[in-house]
C-alpha positions as CSV (number, residue, x, y, z in Angstrom):
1,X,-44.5,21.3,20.6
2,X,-44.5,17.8,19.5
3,X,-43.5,18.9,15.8
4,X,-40.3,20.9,16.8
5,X,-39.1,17.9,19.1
6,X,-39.7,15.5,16.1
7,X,-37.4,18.4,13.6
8,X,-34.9,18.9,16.5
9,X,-34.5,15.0,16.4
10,X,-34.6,14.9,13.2
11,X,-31.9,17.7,13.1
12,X,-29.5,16.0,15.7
13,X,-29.7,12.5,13.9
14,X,-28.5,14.2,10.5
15,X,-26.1,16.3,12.1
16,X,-24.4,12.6,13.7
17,X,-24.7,11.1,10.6
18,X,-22.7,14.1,8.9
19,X,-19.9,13.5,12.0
20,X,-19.6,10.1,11.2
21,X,-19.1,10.5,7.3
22,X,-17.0,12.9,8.1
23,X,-14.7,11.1,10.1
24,X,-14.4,8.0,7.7
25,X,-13.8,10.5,4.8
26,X,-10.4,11.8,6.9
27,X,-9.0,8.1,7.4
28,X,-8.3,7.9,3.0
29,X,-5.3,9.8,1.8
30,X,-7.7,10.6,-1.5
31,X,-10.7,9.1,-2.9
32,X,-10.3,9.5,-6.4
33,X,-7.7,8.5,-9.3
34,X,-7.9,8.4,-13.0
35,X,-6.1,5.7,-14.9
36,X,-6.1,7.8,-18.0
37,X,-5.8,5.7,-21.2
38,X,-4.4,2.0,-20.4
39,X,-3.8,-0.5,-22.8
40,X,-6.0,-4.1,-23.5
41,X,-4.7,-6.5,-21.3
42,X,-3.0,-3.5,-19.0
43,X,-3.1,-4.6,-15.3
44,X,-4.5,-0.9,-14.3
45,X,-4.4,-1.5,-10.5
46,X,-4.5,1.5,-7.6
47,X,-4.1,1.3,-3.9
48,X,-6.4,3.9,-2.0
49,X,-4.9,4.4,1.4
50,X,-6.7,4.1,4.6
51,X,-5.4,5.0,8.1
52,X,-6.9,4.7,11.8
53,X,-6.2,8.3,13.1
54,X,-8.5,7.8,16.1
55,X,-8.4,6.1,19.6
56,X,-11.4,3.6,18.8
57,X,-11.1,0.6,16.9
58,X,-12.8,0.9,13.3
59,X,-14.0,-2.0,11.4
60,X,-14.6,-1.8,7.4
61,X,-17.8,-4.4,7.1
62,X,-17.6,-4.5,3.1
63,X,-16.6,-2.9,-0.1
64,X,-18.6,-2.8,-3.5
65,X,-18.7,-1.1,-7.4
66,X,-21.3,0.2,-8.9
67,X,-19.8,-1.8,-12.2
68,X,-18.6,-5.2,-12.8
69,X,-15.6,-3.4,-14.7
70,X,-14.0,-3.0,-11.4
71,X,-13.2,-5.2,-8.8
72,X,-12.3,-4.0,-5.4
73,X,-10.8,-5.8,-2.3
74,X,-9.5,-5.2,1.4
75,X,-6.1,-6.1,2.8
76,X,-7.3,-5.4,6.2
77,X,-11.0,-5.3,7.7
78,X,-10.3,-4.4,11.7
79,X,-8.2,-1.4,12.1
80,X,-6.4,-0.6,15.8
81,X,-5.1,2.9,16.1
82,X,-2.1,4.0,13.4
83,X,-2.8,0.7,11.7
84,X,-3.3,0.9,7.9
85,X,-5.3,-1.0,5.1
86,X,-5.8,-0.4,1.6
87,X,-8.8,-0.8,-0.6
88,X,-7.2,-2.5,-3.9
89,X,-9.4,-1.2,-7.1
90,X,-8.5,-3.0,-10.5
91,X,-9.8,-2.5,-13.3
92,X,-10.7,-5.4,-15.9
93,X,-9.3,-4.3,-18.8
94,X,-9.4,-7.6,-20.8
95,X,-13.2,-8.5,-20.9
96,X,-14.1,-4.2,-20.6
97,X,-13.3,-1.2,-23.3
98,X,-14.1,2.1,-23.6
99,X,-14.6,5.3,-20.9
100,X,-15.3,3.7,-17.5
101,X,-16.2,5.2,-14.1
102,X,-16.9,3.4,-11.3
103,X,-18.0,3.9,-8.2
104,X,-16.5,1.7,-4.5
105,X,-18.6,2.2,-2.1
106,X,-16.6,1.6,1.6
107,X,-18.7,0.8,4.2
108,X,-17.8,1.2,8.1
109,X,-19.8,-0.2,11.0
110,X,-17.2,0.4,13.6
111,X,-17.5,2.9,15.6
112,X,-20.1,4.6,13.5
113,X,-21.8,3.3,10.4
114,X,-20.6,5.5,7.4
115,X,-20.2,4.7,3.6
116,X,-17.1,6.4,1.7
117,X,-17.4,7.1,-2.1
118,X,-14.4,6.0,-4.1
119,X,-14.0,7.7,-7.5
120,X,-12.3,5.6,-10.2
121,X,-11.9,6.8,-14.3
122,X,-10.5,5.2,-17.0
123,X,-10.1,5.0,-21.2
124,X,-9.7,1.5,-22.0
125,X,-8.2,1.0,-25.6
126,X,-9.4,-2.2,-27.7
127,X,-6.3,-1.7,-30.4
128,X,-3.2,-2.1,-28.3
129,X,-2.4,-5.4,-26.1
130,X,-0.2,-5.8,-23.5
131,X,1.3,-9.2,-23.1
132,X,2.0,-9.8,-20.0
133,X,-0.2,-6.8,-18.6
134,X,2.5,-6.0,-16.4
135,X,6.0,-6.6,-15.6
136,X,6.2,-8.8,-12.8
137,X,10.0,-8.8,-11.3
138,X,9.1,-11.1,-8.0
139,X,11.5,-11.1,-5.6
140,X,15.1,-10.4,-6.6
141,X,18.6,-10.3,-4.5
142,X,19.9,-7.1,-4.1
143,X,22.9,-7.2,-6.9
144,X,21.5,-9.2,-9.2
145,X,20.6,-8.2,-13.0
146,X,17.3,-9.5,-14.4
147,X,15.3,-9.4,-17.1
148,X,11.9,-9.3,-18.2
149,X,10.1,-9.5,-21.7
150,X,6.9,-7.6,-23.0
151,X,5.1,-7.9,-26.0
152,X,3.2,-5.1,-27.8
153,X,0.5,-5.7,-30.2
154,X,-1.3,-2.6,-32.1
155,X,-3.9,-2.7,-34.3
156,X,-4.9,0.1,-37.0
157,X,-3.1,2.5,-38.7
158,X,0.5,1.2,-40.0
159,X,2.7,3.7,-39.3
160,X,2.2,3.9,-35.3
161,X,4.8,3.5,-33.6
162,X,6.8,3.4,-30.4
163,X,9.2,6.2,-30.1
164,X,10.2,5.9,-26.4
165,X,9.8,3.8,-23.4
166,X,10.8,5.8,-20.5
167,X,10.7,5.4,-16.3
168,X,12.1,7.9,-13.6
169,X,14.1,4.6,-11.8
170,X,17.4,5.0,-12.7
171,X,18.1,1.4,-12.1
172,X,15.9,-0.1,-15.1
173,X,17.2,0.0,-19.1
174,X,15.1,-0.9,-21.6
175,X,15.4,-2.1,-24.8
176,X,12.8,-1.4,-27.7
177,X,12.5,-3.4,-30.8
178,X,9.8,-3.7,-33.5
179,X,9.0,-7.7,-34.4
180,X,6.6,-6.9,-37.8
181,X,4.9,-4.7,-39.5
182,X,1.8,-5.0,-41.9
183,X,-1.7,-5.8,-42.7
184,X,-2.9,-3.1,-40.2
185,X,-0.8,-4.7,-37.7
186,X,2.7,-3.9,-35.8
187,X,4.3,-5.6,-33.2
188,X,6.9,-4.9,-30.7
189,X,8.8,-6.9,-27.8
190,X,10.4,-4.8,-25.1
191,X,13.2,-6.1,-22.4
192,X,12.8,-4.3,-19.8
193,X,16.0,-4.8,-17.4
194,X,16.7,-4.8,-13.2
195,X,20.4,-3.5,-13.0
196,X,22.4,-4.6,-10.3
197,X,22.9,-0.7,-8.6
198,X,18.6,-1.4,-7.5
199,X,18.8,-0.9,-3.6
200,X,17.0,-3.1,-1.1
201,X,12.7,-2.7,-1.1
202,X,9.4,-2.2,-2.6
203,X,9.9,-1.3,-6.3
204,X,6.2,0.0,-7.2
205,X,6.6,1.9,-10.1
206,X,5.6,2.4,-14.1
207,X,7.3,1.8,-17.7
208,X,5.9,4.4,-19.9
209,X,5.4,3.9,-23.8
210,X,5.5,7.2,-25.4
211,X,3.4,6.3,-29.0
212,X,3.0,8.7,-32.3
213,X,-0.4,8.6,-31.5
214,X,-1.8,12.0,-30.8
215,X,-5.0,10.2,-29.4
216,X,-2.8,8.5,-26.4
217,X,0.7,10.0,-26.7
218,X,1.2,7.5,-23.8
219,X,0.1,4.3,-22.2
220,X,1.3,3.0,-18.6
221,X,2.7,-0.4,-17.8
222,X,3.1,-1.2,-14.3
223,X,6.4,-2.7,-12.8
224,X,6.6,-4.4,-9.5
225,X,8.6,-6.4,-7.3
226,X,10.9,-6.8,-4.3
227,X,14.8,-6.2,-3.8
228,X,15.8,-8.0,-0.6
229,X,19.1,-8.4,1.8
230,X,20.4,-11.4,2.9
231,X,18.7,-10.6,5.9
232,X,15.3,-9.2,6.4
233,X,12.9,-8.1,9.4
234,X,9.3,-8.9,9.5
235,X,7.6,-6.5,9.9
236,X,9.6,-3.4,9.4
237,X,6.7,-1.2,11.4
238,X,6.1,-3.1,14.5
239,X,2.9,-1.4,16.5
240,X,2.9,-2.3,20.4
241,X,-1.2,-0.8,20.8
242,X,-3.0,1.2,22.6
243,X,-1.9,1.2,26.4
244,X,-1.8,3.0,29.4
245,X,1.1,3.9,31.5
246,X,3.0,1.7,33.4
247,X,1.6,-1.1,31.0
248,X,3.5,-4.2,29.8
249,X,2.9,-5.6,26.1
250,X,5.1,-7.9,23.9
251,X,5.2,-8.5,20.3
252,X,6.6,-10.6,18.2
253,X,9.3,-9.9,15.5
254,X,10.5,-12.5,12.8
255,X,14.2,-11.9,11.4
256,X,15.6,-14.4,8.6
257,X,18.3,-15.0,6.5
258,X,19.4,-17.0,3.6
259,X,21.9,-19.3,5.7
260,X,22.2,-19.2,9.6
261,X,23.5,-16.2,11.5
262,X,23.7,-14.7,14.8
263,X,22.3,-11.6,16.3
264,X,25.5,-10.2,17.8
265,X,23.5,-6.7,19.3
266,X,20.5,-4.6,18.9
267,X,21.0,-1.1,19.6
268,X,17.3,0.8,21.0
269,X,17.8,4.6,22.0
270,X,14.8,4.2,25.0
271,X,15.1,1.9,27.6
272,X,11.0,1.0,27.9
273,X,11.6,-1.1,25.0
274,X,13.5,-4.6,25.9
275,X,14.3,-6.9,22.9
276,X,15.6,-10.5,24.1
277,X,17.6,-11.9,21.1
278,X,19.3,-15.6,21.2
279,X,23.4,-16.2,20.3
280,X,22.3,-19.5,18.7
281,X,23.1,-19.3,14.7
282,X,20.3,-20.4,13.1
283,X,18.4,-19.2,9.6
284,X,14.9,-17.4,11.3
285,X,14.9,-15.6,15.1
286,X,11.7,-14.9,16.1
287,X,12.6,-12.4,18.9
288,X,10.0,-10.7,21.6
289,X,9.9,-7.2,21.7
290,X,8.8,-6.1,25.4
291,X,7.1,-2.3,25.9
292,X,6.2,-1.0,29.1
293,X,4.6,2.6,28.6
294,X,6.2,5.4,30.5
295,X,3.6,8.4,32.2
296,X,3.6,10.7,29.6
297,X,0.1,9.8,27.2
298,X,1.1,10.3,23.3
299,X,2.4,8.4,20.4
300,X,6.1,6.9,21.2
301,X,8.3,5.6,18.1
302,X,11.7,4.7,18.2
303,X,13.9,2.9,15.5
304,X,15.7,0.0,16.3
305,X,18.8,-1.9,15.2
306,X,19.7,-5.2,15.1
307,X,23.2,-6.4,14.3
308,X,24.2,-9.7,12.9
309,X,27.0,-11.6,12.7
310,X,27.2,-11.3,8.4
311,X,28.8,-8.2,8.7
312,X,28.2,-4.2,9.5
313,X,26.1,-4.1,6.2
314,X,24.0,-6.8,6.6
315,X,22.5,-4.6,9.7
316,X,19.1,-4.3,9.7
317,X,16.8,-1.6,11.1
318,X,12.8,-1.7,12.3
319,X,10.6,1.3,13.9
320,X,8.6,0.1,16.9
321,X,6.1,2.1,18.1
322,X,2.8,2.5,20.7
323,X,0.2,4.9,21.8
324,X,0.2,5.7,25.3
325,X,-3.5,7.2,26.8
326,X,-4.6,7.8,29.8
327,X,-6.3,5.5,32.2
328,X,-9.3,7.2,33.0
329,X,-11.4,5.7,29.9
330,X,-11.5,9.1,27.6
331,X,-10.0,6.9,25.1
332,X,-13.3,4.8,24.2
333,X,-15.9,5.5,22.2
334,X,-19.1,7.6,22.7
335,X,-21.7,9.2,21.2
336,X,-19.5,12.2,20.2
337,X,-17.0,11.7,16.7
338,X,-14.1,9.5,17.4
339,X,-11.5,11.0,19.3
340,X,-8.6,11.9,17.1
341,X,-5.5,10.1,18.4
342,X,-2.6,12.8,19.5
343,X,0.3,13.2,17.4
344,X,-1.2,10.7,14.6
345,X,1.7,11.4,11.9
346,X,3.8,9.1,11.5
């Protein structure tokens, strides 16, 4: 009797393990990516996306590779409900060559321990260099051209050759030309151009070299930067938490701008949120943004306007939003799987 109480234990224990993997597993978009073939020197970065979709608070205690070719941070360790991190895996292409494959291993101790297997592949080529290893545009004002300037360096057979350099952002141009030729070697500077039509945000995107080469028809550069307004909301998602009806809570938002300005109006379809603004011009508002939940339990987001005094298109816009539960404590954590948050989509 003894024995099938120590295997039922047994049994129970493995099945709760299972749960918990489980539920780590769901919180990452996808836990794989292949960088294909990158260049030497190549910044060969990727983002794995992780969101909270459950009531309880998660924590991620530590992140590690199984190879010193990769090196992998956190942006976020503590993770409320809806609220999202990103485990940053880059790959060291200057000091590494060859087929790599690397393992992250993600480990959670809040609310369950569980350990999430990241999946990274890669061809690093020794005979083509990238300087920079990416193009880097910083932050830019919208309707404003710029510039930027890569070098490519190939070594081997002389008649390789860039035939293309091609992106699906309308708003870049690129210019290809060859600097030398010879003695195994050929060289080739790119300007790689921001028009002025680039709207305001994230640009998070890639320049891609189409080659001769039938080995690696075509290599990856990444382009990045920041197109911004001459005023801007910080942040753009603002999440209230976790309450219960009839509950107060107040955030804080930040609103700047290049030169002072006023905050003429702020336009919110639903009337539990209450945003106090200030008529004084001056070049950062930090403005309170007051919630009070309403009875209903479920996710509430509403977008939210703020209009300045710089003119009807130098209005800015933010989402605020908050998960109402109910008061009756089914929204902690047990010994069951974490409770999936309602309506978690956002």
């Amino acid at each position: 009797m003894r024995k099938v109480l120590a295997v039922l234990v047994c049994l129970l224990a493995a099945e709760s393990i299972g749960n918990a993997q489980e539920w780590a597993n769901k919180m990452f978009n996808v836990t794989s990516h292949d960088f294909g073939t990158v260049a030497r020197g190549a910044k060969a970065e990727f983002r794995f996306q992780i969101k909270n979709i459950y009531q309880e608070d998660a924590h991620i205690a530590g992140v590690r590779s199984s190879c010193g070719c990769m090196t992998p941070q956190i942006t976020r360790s503590d993770l409320k409900t809806f609220q999202t991190a990103e485990i940053v895996a880059e790959l060291n292409t200057r000091d590494f060559l060859g087929q790599k494959s690397p393992t992250l291993f993600v480990t959670f101790d809040q609310p369950f321990h569980a350990v999430v297997e990241l999946h990274v592949t890669g061809f690093i080529r020794g005979d083509v260099v990238l300087q920079p290893g990416a193009i880097d545009l910083g932050t830019v004002d919208v309707g404003t051209e710029i510039e930027k300037k890569l070098q490519v360096i190939y070594a081997g057979r002389e008649d390789w050759k860039i035939v293309d350099a091609k992106t699906a952002d309308p708003n870049f141009e690129v210019e290809v030309t060859e600097l030398g030729r010879g003695a195994g070697k050929v060289s080739y500077e790119l300007l790689i151009r921001l028009t002025k039509t680039a709207p305001v945000g994230y640009i998070k995107d890639q320049l891609i070299l189409v080659t001769n080469d039938a080995r690696a028809r075509e290599l990856p550069v990444d382009m990045s930067g920041r197109v911004i307004s001459e005023i801007t909301i910080s942040p753009t998602s603002l999440f209230m938490g976790t309450v219960h009806p009839g509950q107060t809570v107040t955030k804080k938002l930040l609103v700047r701008g290049k030169k002072p300005f006023k905050i003429i109006d702020v336009k919110c379809p639903d009337k539990s949120f209450e945003i106090e603004t200030s008529k004084e011009a001056k070049s950062v508002h930090v403005i309170p943004v007051v919630f009070t939940a309403g009875d209903d339990p479920g996710k509430v987001a509403r977008k939210i306007s703020i209009m300045t005094d710089q003119g009807d298109n130098l209005a800015q816009a933010f989402t605020a939003y908050a998960l109402v539960v109910k008061a009756d404590g089914s929204g902690k954590a047990n010994d069951t799987p974490a409770h999936k948050a309602e309506t978690s989509g956002e």
